[in-house]
C-alpha positions in Angstrom: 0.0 0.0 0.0 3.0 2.4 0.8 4.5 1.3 -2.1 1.8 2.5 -4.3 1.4 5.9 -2.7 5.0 6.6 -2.7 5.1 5.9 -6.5 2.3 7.5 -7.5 3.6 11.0 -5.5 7.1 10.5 -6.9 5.2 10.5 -10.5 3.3 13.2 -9.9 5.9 15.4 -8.5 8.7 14.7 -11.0 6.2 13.6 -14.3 4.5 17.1 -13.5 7.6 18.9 -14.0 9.3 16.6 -16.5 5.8 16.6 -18.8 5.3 20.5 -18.6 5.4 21.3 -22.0 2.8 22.1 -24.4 1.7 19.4 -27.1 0.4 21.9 -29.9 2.3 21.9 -33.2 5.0 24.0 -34.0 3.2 25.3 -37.2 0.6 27.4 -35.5 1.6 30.9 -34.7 1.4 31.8 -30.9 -1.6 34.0 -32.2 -3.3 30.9 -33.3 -1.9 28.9 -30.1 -3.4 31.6 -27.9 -6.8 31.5 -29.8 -6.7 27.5 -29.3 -5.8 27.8 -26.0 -8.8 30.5 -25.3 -11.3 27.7 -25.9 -9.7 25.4 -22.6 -12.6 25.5 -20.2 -10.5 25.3 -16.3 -14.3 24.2 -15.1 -15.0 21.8 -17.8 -11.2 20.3 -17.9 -11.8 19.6 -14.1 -15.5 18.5 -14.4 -13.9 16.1 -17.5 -11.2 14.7 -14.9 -14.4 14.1 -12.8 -16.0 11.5 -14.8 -13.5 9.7 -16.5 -9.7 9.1 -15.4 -7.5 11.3 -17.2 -10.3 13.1 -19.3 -9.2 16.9 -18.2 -5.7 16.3 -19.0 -6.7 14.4 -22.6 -8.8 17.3 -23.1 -5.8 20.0 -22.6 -3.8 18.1 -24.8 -1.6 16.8 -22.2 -1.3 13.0 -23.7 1.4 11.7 -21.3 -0.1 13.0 -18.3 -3.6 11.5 -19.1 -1.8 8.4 -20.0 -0.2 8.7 -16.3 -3.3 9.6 -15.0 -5.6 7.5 -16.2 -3.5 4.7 -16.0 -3.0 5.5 -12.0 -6.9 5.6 -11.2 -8.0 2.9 -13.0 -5.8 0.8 -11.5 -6.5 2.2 -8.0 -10.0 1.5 -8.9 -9.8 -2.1 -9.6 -7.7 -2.8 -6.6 -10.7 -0.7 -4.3 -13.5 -2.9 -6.4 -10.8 -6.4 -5.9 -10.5 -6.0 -2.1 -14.3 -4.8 -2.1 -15.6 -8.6 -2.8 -12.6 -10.1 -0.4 -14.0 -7.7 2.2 -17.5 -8.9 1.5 -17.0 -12.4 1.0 -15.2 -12.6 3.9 -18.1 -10.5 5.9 -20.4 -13.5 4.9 -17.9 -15.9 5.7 -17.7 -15.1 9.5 -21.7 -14.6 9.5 -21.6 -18.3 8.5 -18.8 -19.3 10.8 -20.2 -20.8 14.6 -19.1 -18.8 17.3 -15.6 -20.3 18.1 -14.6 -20.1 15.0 -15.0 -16.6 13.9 -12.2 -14.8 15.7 -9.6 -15.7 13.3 -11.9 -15.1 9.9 -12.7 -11.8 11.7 -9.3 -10.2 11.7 -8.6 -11.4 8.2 -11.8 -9.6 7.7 -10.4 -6.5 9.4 -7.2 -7.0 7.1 -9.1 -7.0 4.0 -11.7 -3.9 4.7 -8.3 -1.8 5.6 -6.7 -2.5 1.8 -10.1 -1.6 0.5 -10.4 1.1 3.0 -6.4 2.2 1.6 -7.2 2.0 -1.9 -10.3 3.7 -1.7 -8.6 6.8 0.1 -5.6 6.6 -3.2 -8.6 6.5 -5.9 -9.9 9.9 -3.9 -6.5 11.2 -3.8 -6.1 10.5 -7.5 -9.0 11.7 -8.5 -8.5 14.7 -6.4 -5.1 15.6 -8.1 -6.2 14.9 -11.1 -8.7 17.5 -11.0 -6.4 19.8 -9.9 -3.6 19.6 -12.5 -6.4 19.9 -15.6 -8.2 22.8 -13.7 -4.4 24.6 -13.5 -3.2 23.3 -17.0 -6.9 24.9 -18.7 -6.0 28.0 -16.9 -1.8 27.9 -17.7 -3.0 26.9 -21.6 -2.8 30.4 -22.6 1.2 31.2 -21.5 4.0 30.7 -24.0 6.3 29.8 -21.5 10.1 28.8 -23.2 12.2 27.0 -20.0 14.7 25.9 -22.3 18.2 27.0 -21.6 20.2 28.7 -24.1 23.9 27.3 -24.3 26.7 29.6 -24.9 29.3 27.2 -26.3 32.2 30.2 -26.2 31.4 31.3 -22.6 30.3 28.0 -21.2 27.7 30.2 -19.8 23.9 29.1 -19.3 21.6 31.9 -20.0 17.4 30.7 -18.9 14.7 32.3 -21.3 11.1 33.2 -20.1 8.8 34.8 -21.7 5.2 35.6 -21.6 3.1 36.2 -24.7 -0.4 37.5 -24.4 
């Protein structure tokens, strides 16, 4: 269970920054960019990431990270469902069990309904960070933003570019 929540913060915090760029073309003119960009909805992008996994970032153009994302709650999702029917056949189990006999099936009960309980908590958390990073990206699709350094190969000198076109 740790191991899944560490790796899906690691690839959120580094994929984030890593996966930053923007997906249009590199024949539109940042006029046309800005007008496509224009259209991004931050409300529907985030209502999008809502009801499906990885919608809002699909629908910003942001391919990897809806690959990431979607990806990340589905599978969160079918874990919550898998440990769902342990939890519930194990429920019945100990209902069926006589008396003497239910004290062991009960805490493997317990086991099972806290890695539901766990994976039901990551698919919020997902879906919850999800939202967020297609409600930001719709609002950010409008910037030009150039991180790229700029090498000066007599100097050995690294110059860093931004700019802001509006």
């Amino acid at each position: 269970m740790r191991r899944y929540f560490l790796i899906l913060i690691l690839l959120l915090v580094f994929g984030t920054t890593m996966m930053a760029q923007t997906d249009a073309p590199d024949s539109l003119t940042s006029e046309e960019t800005a007008k496509l960009a224009a259209n991004k909805s931050p409300m529907g992008a985030l209502l999008r990431s809502v009801a499906l996994p990885g919608w809002g970032q699909f629908y910003n153009g942001k391919y990897i990270k809806f690959a990431l994302f979607c990806g990340a709650e589905s599978f969160f999702i079918y874990k919550a469902a898998h440990w769902w029917k342990k939890t519930e056949d194990q429920y019945d189990l100990v209902q069926t069990l006589p008396e003497g006999q239910q004290a062991s099936a009960f805490y493997l009960y317990k086991s099972y309904r806290g890695n539901r309980n766990d994976y039901l908590w990551l698919v919020a958390l997902s879906v919850f960070i999800s939202m967020f990073d297609a409600y930001v990206d719709a609002h950010l699709s409008g910037f030009d933003i150039d991180l790229t350094p700029e090498f000066d190969e007599k100097s050995q000198e690294v110059a860093l570019k931004l700019s802001f076109n509006f």
